[in-house]
C-alpha positions in Angstrom: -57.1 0.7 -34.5 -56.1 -1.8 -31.8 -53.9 -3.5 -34.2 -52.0 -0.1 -35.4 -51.5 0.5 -31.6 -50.0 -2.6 -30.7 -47.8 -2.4 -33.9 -46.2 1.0 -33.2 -45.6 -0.3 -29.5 -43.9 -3.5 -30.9 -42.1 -1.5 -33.5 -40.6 1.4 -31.2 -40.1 -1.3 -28.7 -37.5 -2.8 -31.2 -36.2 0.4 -32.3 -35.4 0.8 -28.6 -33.6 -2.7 -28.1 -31.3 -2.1 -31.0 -30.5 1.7 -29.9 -29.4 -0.2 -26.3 -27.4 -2.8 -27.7 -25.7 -0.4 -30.2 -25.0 1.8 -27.2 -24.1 -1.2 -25.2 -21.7 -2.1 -27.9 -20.4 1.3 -28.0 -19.7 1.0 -24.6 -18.0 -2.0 -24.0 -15.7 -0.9 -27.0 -14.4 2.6 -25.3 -13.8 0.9 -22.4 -12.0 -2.1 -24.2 -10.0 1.0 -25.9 -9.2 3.0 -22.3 -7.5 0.0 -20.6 -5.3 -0.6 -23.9 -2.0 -0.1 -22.6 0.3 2.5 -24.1 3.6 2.5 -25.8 6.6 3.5 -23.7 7.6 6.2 -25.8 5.0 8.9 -27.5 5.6 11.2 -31.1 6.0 14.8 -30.6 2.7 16.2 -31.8 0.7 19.4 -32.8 -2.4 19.5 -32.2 -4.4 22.4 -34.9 -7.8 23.7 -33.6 -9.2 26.6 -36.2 -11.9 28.8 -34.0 -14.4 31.1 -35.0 -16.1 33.2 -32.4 -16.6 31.4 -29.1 -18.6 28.1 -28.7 -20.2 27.4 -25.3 -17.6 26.3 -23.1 -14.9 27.9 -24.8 -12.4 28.5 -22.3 -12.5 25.3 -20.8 -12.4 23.3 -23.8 -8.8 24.9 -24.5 -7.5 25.2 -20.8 -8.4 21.3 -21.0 -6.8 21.2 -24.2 -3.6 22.7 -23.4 -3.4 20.4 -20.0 -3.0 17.0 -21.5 -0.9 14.7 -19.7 0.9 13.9 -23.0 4.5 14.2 -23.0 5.3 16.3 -25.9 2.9 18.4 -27.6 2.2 22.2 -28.8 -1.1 23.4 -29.7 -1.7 25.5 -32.8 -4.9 28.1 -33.0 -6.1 29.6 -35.6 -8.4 32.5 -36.8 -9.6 34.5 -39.5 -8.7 37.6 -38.6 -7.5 39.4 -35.3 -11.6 40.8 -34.6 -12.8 37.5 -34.4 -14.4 37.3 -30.5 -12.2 34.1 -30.7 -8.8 35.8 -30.7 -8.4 38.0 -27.8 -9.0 34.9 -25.6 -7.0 32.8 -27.4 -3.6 35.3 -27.4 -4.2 35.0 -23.4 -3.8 31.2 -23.6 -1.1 31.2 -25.6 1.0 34.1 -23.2 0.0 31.6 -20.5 1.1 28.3 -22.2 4.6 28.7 -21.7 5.6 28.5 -25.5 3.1 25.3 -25.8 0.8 27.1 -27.7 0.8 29.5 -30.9 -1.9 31.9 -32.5 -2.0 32.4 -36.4 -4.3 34.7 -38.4 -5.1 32.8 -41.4 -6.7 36.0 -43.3 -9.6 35.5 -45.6 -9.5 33.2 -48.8 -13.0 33.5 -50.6 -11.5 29.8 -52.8 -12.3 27.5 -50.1 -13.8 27.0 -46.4 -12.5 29.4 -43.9 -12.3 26.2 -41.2 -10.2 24.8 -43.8 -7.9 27.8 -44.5 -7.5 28.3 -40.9 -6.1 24.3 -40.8 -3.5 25.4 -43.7 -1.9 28.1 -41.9 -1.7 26.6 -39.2 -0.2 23.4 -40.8 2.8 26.0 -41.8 3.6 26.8 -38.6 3.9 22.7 -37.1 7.4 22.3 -35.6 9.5 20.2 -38.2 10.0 17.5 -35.2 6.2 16.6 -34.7 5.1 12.9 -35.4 1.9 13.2 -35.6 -0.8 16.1 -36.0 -4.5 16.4 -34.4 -6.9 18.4 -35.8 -10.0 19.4 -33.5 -13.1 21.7 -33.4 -13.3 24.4 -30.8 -16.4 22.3 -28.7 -13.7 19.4 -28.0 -14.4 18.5 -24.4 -11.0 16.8 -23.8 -10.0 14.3 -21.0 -6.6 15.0 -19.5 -5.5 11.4 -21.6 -7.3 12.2 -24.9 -4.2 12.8 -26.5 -2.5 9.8 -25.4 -5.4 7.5 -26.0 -5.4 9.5 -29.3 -1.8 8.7 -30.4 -1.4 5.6 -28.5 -2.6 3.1 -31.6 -0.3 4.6 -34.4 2.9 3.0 -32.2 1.3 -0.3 -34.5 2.8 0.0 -37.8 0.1 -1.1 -39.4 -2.0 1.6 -37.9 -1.6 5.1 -40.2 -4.8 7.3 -38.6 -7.0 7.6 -35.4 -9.9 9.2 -34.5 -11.8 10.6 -32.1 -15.3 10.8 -34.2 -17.5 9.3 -31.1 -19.9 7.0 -33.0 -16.7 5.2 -35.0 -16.7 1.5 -34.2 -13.9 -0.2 -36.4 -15.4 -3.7 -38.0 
C-alpha cells in the first residue's frame, strides 16, 4: 500500500512539473510576442463576432471590443433574429459607435450551424477596403492592443493567418 502511495505522489508530482514548465513556456512566449514591435502602417480591418443571447460579461466584452487602439477598424455583429436577448444591446452599441460598428440579422438556415450563418452574413456586409478580417466569440475579453498584436504578424509576407486561440504555441 506504501508503495502505491509513494507512486501516485511521484506520479502527480511529475504531472505537476510538466504542467509548470508548459505554463512557464507559455509564458515566456506571450511575453516574447507583446514586446514584438509593430509595423508602421496597419490594414483596415473588420472584425465579425456572431452572438447568441448574452454571455457573462457581455457588455464589457464589446465596449472593450469596440475601444481598441487600432487605427482602422469596424466591428460587424450578428444575430439570428431581432428577439435574440443579444440584439437590443447590441443596436445600442452600434448607435453609440459612431458608424464603427454594424448589426445584421442573419435569419435562420436549418443547412448549417447558426454561429456559422451568422459569420456569412456578416462577411457580406465587410467594407470592400478591409485587409484583414477577425472573427471572435461573444466571451472575448479584449485588451485595448489585441487587435494590433492580432494583425501586427501578417505585415511578414510569409505570414497568411493569426490567432488568438490561448494555448497555440507555434513549433
Amino acid at each position: 500500500m506504501l508503495f502505491v502511495a509513494v507512486l501516485l505522489i511521484c506520479i502527480t508530482s511529475i504531472v505537476v512539473a510538466v504542467q509548470s514548465a508548459s505554463f512557464r513556456r507559455l509564458y515566456l512566449y506571450v511575453e516574447k510576442e507583446l514586446q514584438r514591435s509593430q509595423p508602421g502602417s496597419l490594414p483596415k480591418a473588420s472584425v465579425i463576432l456572431p452572438c447568441k443571447g448574452l454571455d457573462a460579461g457581455f457588455a464589457d466584452n464589446v465596449r472593450k471590443l469596440l475601444h481598441q487602439d487600432y487605427p482602422d477598424f469596424e466591428v460587424i455583429f450578428s444575430v439570428a433574429k431581432d428577439s435574440d436577448p443579444a440584439h437590443e444591446p447590441l443596436r445600442k452599441f452600434v448607435a453609440e459607435s459612431g458608424g464603427k460598428a454594424k448589426l445584421v440579422v442573419a435569419g435562420i438556415n436549418d443547412k448549417r450551424s447558426q454561429k456559422l450563418n451568422n459569420q456569412l452574413h456578416a462577411l457580406e456586409q465587410v467594407r470592400n477596403d478591409s485587409g484583414v478580417l477577425v472573427f471572435v466569440d461573444s466571451d472575448v475579453i479584449a485588451r485595448d492592443d489585441f487587435l494590433k498584436h492580432l494583425v501586427a504578424p501578417l505585415a511578414d509576407a510569409t505570414i497568411g493567418a493569426t490567432t488568438g486561440y490561448r494555448f497555440y504555441i507555434a513549433s
